[in-house]
N, C-alpha and C positions, 0 to 999 in steps of 0.2 A: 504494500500500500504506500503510494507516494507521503510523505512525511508533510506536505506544505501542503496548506488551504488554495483554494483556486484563486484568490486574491494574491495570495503570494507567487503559486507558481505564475501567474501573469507579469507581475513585476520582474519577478526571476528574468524572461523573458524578454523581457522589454530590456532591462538590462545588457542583457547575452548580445541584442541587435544593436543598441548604440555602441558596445565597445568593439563590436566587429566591423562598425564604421570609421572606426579608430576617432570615436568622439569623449570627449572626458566627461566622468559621471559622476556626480555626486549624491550619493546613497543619504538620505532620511534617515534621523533616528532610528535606529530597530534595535533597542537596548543598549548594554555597554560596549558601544565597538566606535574603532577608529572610522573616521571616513577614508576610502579608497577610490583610486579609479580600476575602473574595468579595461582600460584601455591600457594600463601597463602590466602585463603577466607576474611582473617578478615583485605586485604588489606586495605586501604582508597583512592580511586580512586577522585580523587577532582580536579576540576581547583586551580592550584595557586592562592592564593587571594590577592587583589595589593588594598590598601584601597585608592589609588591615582586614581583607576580605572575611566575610564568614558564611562557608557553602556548604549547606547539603553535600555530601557524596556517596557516589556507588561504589562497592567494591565488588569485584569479579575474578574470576580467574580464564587463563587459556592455555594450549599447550602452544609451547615455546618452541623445544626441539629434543631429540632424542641424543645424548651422548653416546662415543661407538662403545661404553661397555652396555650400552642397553636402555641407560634410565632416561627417562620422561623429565626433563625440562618445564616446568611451569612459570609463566608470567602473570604477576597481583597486580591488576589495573585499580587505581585507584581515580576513579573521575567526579571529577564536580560537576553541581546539579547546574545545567545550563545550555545554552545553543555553541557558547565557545567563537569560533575555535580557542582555547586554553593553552600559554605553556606551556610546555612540555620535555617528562624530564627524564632518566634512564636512573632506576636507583642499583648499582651494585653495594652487594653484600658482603661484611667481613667475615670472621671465624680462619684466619690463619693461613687461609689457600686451601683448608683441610677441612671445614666444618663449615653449618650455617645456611642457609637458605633467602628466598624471599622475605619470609616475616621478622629477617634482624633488624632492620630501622622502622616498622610498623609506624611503630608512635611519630616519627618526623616524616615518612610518606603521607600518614593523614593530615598531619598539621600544614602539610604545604600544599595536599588539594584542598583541604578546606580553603585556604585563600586564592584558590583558583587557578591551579597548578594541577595538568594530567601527570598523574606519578606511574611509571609501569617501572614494580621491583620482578627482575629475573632472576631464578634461579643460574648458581653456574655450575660447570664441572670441576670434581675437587678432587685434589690432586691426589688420593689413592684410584682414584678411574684415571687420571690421565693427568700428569705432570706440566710444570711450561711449557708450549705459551698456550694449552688448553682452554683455561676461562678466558684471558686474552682473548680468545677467539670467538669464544661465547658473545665475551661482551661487541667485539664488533660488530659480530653479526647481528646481537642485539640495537647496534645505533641505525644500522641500515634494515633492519625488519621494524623497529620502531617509523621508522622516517615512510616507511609504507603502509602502515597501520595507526597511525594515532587521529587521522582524520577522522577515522571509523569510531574513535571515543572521543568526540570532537576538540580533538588536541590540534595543535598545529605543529607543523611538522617541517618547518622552515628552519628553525633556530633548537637546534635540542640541545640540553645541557644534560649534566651528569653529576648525581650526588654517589660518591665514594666512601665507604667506612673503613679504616684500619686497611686491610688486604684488598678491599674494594678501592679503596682511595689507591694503592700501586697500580690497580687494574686500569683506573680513571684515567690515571698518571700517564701511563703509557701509552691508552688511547687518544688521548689529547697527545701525544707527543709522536704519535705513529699509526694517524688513522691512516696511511696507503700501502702498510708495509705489509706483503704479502705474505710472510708468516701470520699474520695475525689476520687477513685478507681469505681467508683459506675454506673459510665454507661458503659456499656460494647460497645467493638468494633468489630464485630462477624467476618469481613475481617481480623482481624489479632490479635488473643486474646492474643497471647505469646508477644506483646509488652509494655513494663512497658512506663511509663510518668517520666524516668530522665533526666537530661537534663545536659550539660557540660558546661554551664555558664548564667549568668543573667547579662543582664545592663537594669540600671534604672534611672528615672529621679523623683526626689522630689518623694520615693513610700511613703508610709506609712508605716513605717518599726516601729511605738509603734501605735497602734488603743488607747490606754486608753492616752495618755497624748495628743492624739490628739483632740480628744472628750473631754478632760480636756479644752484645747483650745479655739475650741469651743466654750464651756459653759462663761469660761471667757471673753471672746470676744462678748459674747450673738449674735450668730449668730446661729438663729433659726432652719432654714434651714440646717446647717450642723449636728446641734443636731438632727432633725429628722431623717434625712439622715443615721445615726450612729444609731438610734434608729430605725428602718427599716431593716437595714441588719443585726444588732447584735439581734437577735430573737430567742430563749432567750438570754438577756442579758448576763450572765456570757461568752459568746461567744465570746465575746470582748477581757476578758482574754487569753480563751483558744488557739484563735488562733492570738494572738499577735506575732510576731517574737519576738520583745524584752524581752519577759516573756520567752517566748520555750526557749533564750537562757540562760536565767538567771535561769531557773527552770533546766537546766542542760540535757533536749532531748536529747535523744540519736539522733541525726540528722548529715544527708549527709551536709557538707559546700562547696557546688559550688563557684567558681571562681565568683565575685561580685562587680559588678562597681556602685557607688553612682552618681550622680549630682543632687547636692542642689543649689539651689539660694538662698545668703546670704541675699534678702529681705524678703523671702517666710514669712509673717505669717500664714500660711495654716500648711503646716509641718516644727516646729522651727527647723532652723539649729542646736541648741546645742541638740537636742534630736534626730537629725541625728547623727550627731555626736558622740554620745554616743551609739549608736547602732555597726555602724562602728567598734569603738574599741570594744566593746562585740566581734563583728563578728570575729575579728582578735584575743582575745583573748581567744576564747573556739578554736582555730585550723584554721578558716578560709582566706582564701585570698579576702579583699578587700581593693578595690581601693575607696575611696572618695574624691571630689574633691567640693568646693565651687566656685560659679559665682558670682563675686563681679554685686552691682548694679541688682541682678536679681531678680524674681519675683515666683511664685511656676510654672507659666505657658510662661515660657520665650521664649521657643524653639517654640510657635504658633508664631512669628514676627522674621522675617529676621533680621540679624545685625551679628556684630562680635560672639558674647557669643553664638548666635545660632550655625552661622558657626563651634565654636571650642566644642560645643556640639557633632556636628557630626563626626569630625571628633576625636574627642574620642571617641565615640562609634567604629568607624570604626578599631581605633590604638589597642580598648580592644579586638575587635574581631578579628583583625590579631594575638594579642597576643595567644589569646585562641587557637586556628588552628594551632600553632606552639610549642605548650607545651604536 
Protein backbone atom coordinates (compact mmCIF):
# COMPACT_ATOMS: atom_id res chain seq x y z
CA UNK A 1 0.00 0.00 0.00
CA UNK A 2 1.47 3.37 -1.03
CA UNK A 3 2.42 5.17 2.22
CA UNK A 4 1.22 8.84 1.11
CA UNK A 5 -2.25 10.35 0.83
CA UNK A 6 -3.28 11.23 -2.67
CA UNK A 7 -2.69 14.91 -1.77
CA UNK A 8 0.76 14.10 -1.13
CA UNK A 9 1.50 11.79 -3.78
CA UNK A 10 0.22 14.70 -6.18
CA UNK A 11 2.67 17.17 -4.74
CA UNK A 12 5.23 14.39 -4.77
CA UNK A 13 4.68 14.61 -8.24
CA UNK A 14 4.47 17.85 -9.01
CA UNK A 15 7.61 18.14 -7.53
CA UNK A 16 9.45 15.19 -9.45
CA UNK A 17 8.30 17.41 -12.92
CA UNK A 18 9.67 20.96 -11.96
CA UNK A 19 13.16 19.41 -10.99
CA UNK A 20 13.20 17.48 -14.00
CA UNK A 21 12.81 20.88 -15.76
CA UNK A 22 15.90 21.74 -13.99
CA UNK A 23 13.76 24.54 -12.08
CA UNK A 24 14.41 25.27 -8.27
CA UNK A 25 11.81 24.26 -5.68
CA UNK A 26 11.17 25.25 -2.63
CA UNK A 27 9.33 22.78 -0.56
CA UNK A 28 6.55 24.07 2.26
CA UNK A 29 6.73 23.30 5.75
CA UNK A 30 6.12 19.49 6.12
CA UNK A 31 7.55 19.27 9.67
CA UNK A 32 11.05 19.59 10.84
CA UNK A 33 13.07 19.57 7.66
CA UNK A 34 15.45 21.79 5.82
CA UNK A 35 14.31 23.26 2.72
CA UNK A 36 15.88 21.79 -0.54
CA UNK A 37 15.86 21.85 -4.09
CA UNK A 38 14.81 19.11 -6.27
CA UNK A 39 16.83 20.40 -8.99
CA UNK A 40 20.25 19.53 -7.20
CA UNK A 41 20.75 15.57 -6.63
CA UNK A 42 23.48 15.67 -4.24
CA UNK A 43 20.96 17.79 -2.13
CA UNK A 44 20.85 16.41 1.71
CA UNK A 45 17.28 16.19 2.44
CA UNK A 46 17.45 15.56 6.41
CA UNK A 47 15.21 16.28 9.59
CA UNK A 48 16.83 19.15 11.42
CA UNK A 49 18.80 17.54 14.30
CA UNK A 50 17.94 19.06 17.93
CA UNK A 51 20.23 16.96 20.35
CA UNK A 52 17.78 18.27 23.03
CA UNK A 53 15.34 16.06 21.09
CA UNK A 54 12.90 13.78 22.94
CA UNK A 55 11.42 10.75 20.56
CA UNK A 56 9.48 7.95 20.68
CA UNK A 57 11.56 4.96 19.21
CA UNK A 58 11.35 1.51 17.75
CA UNK A 59 13.56 -1.04 18.23
CA UNK A 60 13.85 -4.02 15.91
CA UNK A 61 16.16 -6.51 14.82
CA UNK A 62 17.43 -8.01 11.22
CA UNK A 63 19.97 -10.50 10.18
CA UNK A 64 23.17 -8.88 9.20
CA UNK A 65 25.32 -11.73 7.86
CA UNK A 66 26.43 -15.06 8.51
CA UNK A 67 30.31 -15.53 9.74
CA UNK A 68 32.33 -18.53 7.74
CA UNK A 69 32.20 -20.45 11.14
CA UNK A 70 28.56 -20.59 10.62
CA UNK A 71 26.94 -17.86 13.09
CA UNK A 72 24.10 -15.43 12.33
CA UNK A 73 25.05 -11.84 12.59
CA UNK A 74 22.38 -9.73 13.83
CA UNK A 75 21.64 -5.96 13.47
CA UNK A 76 19.57 -3.69 16.62
CA UNK A 77 17.85 -0.93 14.71
CA UNK A 78 17.05 1.54 16.90
CA UNK A 79 14.71 4.25 15.08
CA UNK A 80 12.92 7.30 16.06
CA UNK A 81 9.29 7.93 15.89
CA UNK A 82 9.05 10.02 12.78
CA UNK A 83 9.12 10.68 8.74
CA UNK A 84 13.07 11.41 9.18
CA UNK A 85 15.10 11.06 7.07
CA UNK A 86 17.25 10.99 10.61
CA UNK A 87 21.13 10.67 11.34
CA UNK A 88 22.42 8.12 11.08
CA UNK A 89 24.91 6.05 12.87
CA UNK A 90 26.85 2.47 12.90
CA UNK A 91 27.25 1.60 16.66
CA UNK A 92 30.23 -1.06 17.10
CA UNK A 93 30.62 -3.04 20.12
CA UNK A 94 33.45 -3.61 22.75
CA UNK A 95 34.33 -6.85 24.82
CA UNK A 96 38.08 -7.21 23.89
CA UNK A 97 37.96 -8.58 20.13
CA UNK A 98 36.75 -11.61 22.11
CA UNK A 99 33.27 -11.17 23.73
CA UNK A 100 30.17 -8.94 23.41
CA UNK A 101 27.42 -8.26 21.04
CA UNK A 102 24.96 -5.71 19.82
CA UNK A 103 23.35 -4.98 23.35
CA UNK A 104 26.81 -3.58 24.90
CA UNK A 105 26.03 0.26 24.49
CA UNK A 106 22.14 -0.31 24.72
CA UNK A 107 21.78 2.51 27.09
CA UNK A 108 23.67 5.22 24.69
CA UNK A 109 22.15 3.76 21.21
CA UNK A 110 18.73 4.68 22.99
CA UNK A 111 19.65 7.90 24.30
CA UNK A 112 20.90 9.06 20.86
CA UNK A 113 17.76 7.84 18.95
CA UNK A 114 15.61 9.23 21.39
CA UNK A 115 17.15 12.78 20.18
CA UNK A 116 16.68 11.75 16.65
CA UNK A 117 19.52 9.77 15.72
CA UNK A 118 18.97 6.05 13.42
CA UNK A 119 21.27 3.97 15.64
CA UNK A 120 21.99 0.27 13.84
CA UNK A 121 24.34 -1.75 16.60
CA UNK A 122 25.83 -4.88 14.61
CA UNK A 123 26.86 -7.80 15.90
CA UNK A 124 30.80 -8.61 14.83
CA UNK A 125 32.89 -11.68 14.47
CA UNK A 126 35.03 -12.60 17.48
CA UNK A 127 38.06 -13.43 17.35
CA UNK A 128 37.97 -17.38 18.58
CA UNK A 129 35.78 -17.63 14.98
CA UNK A 130 38.11 -15.78 13.09
CA UNK A 131 41.14 -13.43 14.05
CA UNK A 132 42.29 -9.97 12.38
CA UNK A 133 41.07 -8.17 10.37
CA UNK A 134 37.61 -10.33 10.66
CA UNK A 135 35.25 -7.76 12.47
CA UNK A 136 37.24 -5.12 10.47
CA UNK A 137 35.57 -6.42 7.80
CA UNK A 138 32.23 -6.82 9.53
CA UNK A 139 32.39 -3.43 10.31
CA UNK A 140 33.00 -2.36 6.65
CA UNK A 141 30.65 -4.14 5.39
CA UNK A 142 28.53 -2.83 7.99
CA UNK A 143 29.17 1.11 6.64
CA UNK A 144 28.31 0.10 3.19
CA UNK A 145 25.03 -2.25 3.93
CA UNK A 146 24.08 0.48 6.25
CA UNK A 147 24.41 3.23 3.46
CA UNK A 148 21.83 0.85 1.55
CA UNK A 149 19.54 0.33 4.14
CA UNK A 150 18.84 3.18 6.46
CA UNK A 151 16.48 4.99 4.10
CA UNK A 152 14.28 1.92 4.62
CA UNK A 153 14.35 3.18 8.60
CA UNK A 154 14.12 6.43 7.57
CA UNK A 155 17.75 7.28 8.22
CA UNK A 156 19.64 9.19 5.98
CA UNK A 157 22.40 7.73 4.46
CA UNK A 158 24.58 10.60 3.14
CA UNK A 159 26.74 11.22 6.02
CA UNK A 160 27.01 8.02 8.50
CA UNK A 161 29.00 8.34 11.49
CA UNK A 162 30.28 5.66 13.98
CA UNK A 163 30.14 5.29 17.70
CA UNK A 164 33.04 2.90 18.90
CA UNK A 165 33.57 1.36 22.44
CA UNK A 166 36.90 0.01 23.85
CA UNK A 167 37.74 -2.73 20.92
CA UNK A 168 34.91 -1.17 18.90
CA UNK A 169 36.44 2.31 19.10
CA UNK A 170 40.12 0.39 17.36
CA UNK A 171 37.53 -1.06 14.81
CA UNK A 172 36.16 2.79 14.20
CA UNK A 173 39.61 3.74 14.26
CA UNK A 174 40.71 1.86 11.49
CA UNK A 175 37.76 2.22 9.42
CA UNK A 176 37.97 5.99 9.56
CA UNK A 177 41.55 5.55 8.75
CA UNK A 178 41.19 2.61 5.90
CA UNK A 179 37.78 2.79 4.54
CA UNK A 180 39.20 1.47 0.80
CA UNK A 181 41.80 -0.84 1.93
CA UNK A 182 40.99 -4.04 0.57
CA UNK A 183 41.71 -6.39 3.23
CA UNK A 184 39.03 -4.81 5.05
CA UNK A 185 37.17 -4.39 1.56
CA UNK A 186 36.71 -8.14 1.28
CA UNK A 187 33.17 -9.04 1.50
CA UNK A 188 31.32 -8.00 -1.12
CA UNK A 189 27.72 -6.32 -1.02
CA UNK A 190 26.08 -7.42 -4.42
CA UNK A 191 22.79 -4.90 -3.72
CA UNK A 192 24.81 -2.09 -4.10
CA UNK A 193 28.61 -2.74 -5.12
CA UNK A 194 29.43 1.06 -6.15
CA UNK A 195 29.35 1.81 -2.27
CA UNK A 196 32.63 2.49 -0.48
CA UNK A 197 32.74 2.04 3.71
CA UNK A 198 33.72 6.19 4.43
CA UNK A 199 32.35 7.50 6.86
CA UNK A 200 32.07 11.52 8.13
CA UNK A 201 33.00 11.19 11.64
CA UNK A 202 33.61 8.71 14.65
CA UNK A 203 32.81 9.01 18.45
CA UNK A 204 34.29 6.84 20.88
CA UNK A 205 34.47 5.89 24.24
CA UNK A 206 37.84 4.42 26.06
CA UNK A 207 38.70 2.75 22.14
CA UNK A 208 41.84 1.38 21.89
CA UNK A 209 43.52 3.73 19.80
CA UNK A 210 47.69 1.91 20.62
CA UNK A 211 46.86 -2.22 20.69
CA UNK A 212 50.80 -2.66 21.69
CA UNK A 213 51.18 -0.53 24.91
CA UNK A 214 47.82 -1.94 25.78
CA UNK A 215 48.93 -5.54 25.64
CA UNK A 216 52.12 -3.90 27.28
CA UNK A 217 49.43 -3.21 30.08
CA UNK A 218 48.23 -6.10 30.36
CA UNK A 219 51.33 -8.04 30.75
CA UNK A 220 52.38 -5.69 33.54
CA UNK A 221 49.39 -5.88 35.28
CA UNK A 222 49.51 -9.93 34.70
CA UNK A 223 46.16 -10.01 33.63
CA UNK A 224 45.83 -13.23 31.96
CA UNK A 225 42.90 -13.02 30.40
CA UNK A 226 43.43 -9.90 28.59
CA UNK A 227 46.82 -11.37 27.21
CA UNK A 228 45.07 -14.19 25.78
CA UNK A 229 42.49 -12.11 24.43
CA UNK A 230 45.26 -9.91 22.57
CA UNK A 231 46.89 -13.15 21.75
CA UNK A 232 43.64 -14.56 19.82
CA UNK A 233 42.91 -11.64 17.80
CA UNK A 234 46.53 -10.48 16.81
CA UNK A 235 47.01 -13.87 14.66
CA UNK A 236 49.95 -13.58 13.50
CA UNK A 237 51.26 -11.57 15.89
CA UNK A 238 53.04 -8.76 14.07
CA UNK A 239 49.30 -7.79 13.55
CA UNK A 240 49.30 -5.99 16.58
CA UNK A 241 51.69 -3.52 14.91
CA UNK A 242 50.29 -3.35 11.73
CA UNK A 243 47.18 -2.36 12.43
CA UNK A 244 47.65 -0.11 15.59
CA UNK A 245 46.29 3.41 14.81
CA UNK A 246 49.04 4.98 16.96
CA UNK A 247 51.96 3.39 14.77
CA UNK A 248 49.70 4.14 11.20
CA UNK A 249 50.03 7.54 12.55
CA UNK A 250 53.60 7.67 13.49
CA UNK A 251 54.71 5.55 10.50
CA UNK A 252 53.32 8.50 8.57
CA UNK A 253 49.99 6.54 6.29
CA UNK A 254 48.81 8.20 4.00
CA UNK A 255 45.26 8.07 5.69
CA UNK A 256 41.78 9.86 5.57
CA UNK A 257 41.42 11.91 9.35
CA UNK A 258 37.65 11.90 10.11
CA UNK A 259 36.34 14.36 12.42
CA UNK A 260 37.01 12.32 16.05
CA UNK A 261 35.77 12.54 19.50
CA UNK A 262 37.66 10.62 22.41
CA UNK A 263 36.17 9.91 26.01
CA UNK A 264 38.56 8.52 28.41
CA UNK A 265 37.87 7.99 32.06
CA UNK A 266 40.71 9.38 34.06
CA UNK A 267 40.60 5.96 36.30
CA UNK A 268 40.54 3.49 33.38
CA UNK A 269 43.41 1.14 33.98
CA UNK A 270 42.24 -0.82 30.92
CA UNK A 271 43.31 1.84 28.29
CA UNK A 272 45.85 4.44 30.34
CA UNK A 273 44.75 7.87 29.97
CA UNK A 274 48.35 9.30 29.02
CA UNK A 275 48.41 6.83 26.01
CA UNK A 276 45.02 8.24 25.11
CA UNK A 277 46.32 11.17 25.28
CA UNK A 278 49.13 10.98 23.27
CA UNK A 279 47.22 9.56 20.51
CA UNK A 280 44.97 12.52 20.44
CA UNK A 281 47.71 14.92 19.95
CA UNK A 282 49.26 12.42 17.12
CA UNK A 283 45.65 12.61 15.68
CA UNK A 284 45.75 16.44 15.61
CA UNK A 285 49.17 16.75 14.71
CA UNK A 286 49.42 14.66 11.25
CA UNK A 287 46.20 17.10 10.09
CA UNK A 288 43.35 15.67 12.17
CA UNK A 289 40.28 17.06 14.12
CA UNK A 290 39.88 15.62 17.49
CA UNK A 291 38.15 16.26 20.40
CA UNK A 292 39.38 14.50 23.60
CA UNK A 293 37.93 14.92 26.74
CA UNK A 294 38.64 13.19 30.28
CA UNK A 295 35.80 11.86 33.08
CA UNK A 296 37.26 12.78 36.32
CA UNK A 297 36.54 9.65 38.89
CA UNK A 298 35.62 7.29 35.85
CA UNK A 299 36.37 3.89 35.12
CA UNK A 300 37.18 2.22 31.39
CA UNK A 301 33.26 1.03 31.42
CA UNK A 302 31.53 4.09 33.19
CA UNK A 303 28.65 4.86 30.80
CA UNK A 304 27.17 0.90 31.68
CA UNK A 305 25.75 2.83 35.29
CA UNK A 306 23.60 5.94 35.26
CA UNK A 307 24.96 9.06 37.07
CA UNK A 308 26.08 12.59 36.01
CA UNK A 309 29.47 11.47 33.88
CA UNK A 310 27.05 9.14 32.10
CA UNK A 311 24.58 11.66 31.43
CA UNK A 312 27.36 14.32 30.18
CA UNK A 313 28.79 11.37 28.02
CA UNK A 314 25.65 11.48 26.06
CA UNK A 315 25.01 14.36 25.66
CA UNK A 316 28.51 14.89 24.17
CA UNK A 317 28.02 12.50 21.92
CA UNK A 318 24.81 14.15 20.90
CA UNK A 319 26.73 18.01 20.89
CA UNK A 320 29.60 16.18 18.50
CA UNK A 321 27.11 14.97 16.32
CA UNK A 322 25.08 18.00 15.85
CA UNK A 323 28.50 19.53 15.23
CA UNK A 324 29.32 17.06 12.46
CA UNK A 325 25.69 17.79 10.41
CA UNK A 326 26.52 21.28 10.51
CA UNK A 327 30.19 21.59 9.01
Amino acid sequence: MDRYSPGRRGFLKKMTALGAASLPVVVPALGPRRVYSWADPAANIATAYDPAAKLEIKVSEVEFRRTKAGRMLMARIYQPDGAGPFPTMLDLHGGAWNAKDRHAEEPMDRALAASGVLVVAIDMTLAPEAPYPACIQDANYGVRWLKSKAASWNGDPSKIGVYGSSSGGHVAELLGMRPHDPRYNAIPLPAAPKLDATVAYIATRSPISNTYARFQNAEEKKRDGMVKNNKTFFNPWDTIHESNPQEILERHEQVPLVPLLIMQGALDDNVLPPVQEKFAATYKAAGGKCEFHVFENCEHEWVAKEGPQTDRARAMVKAFIARQLKA
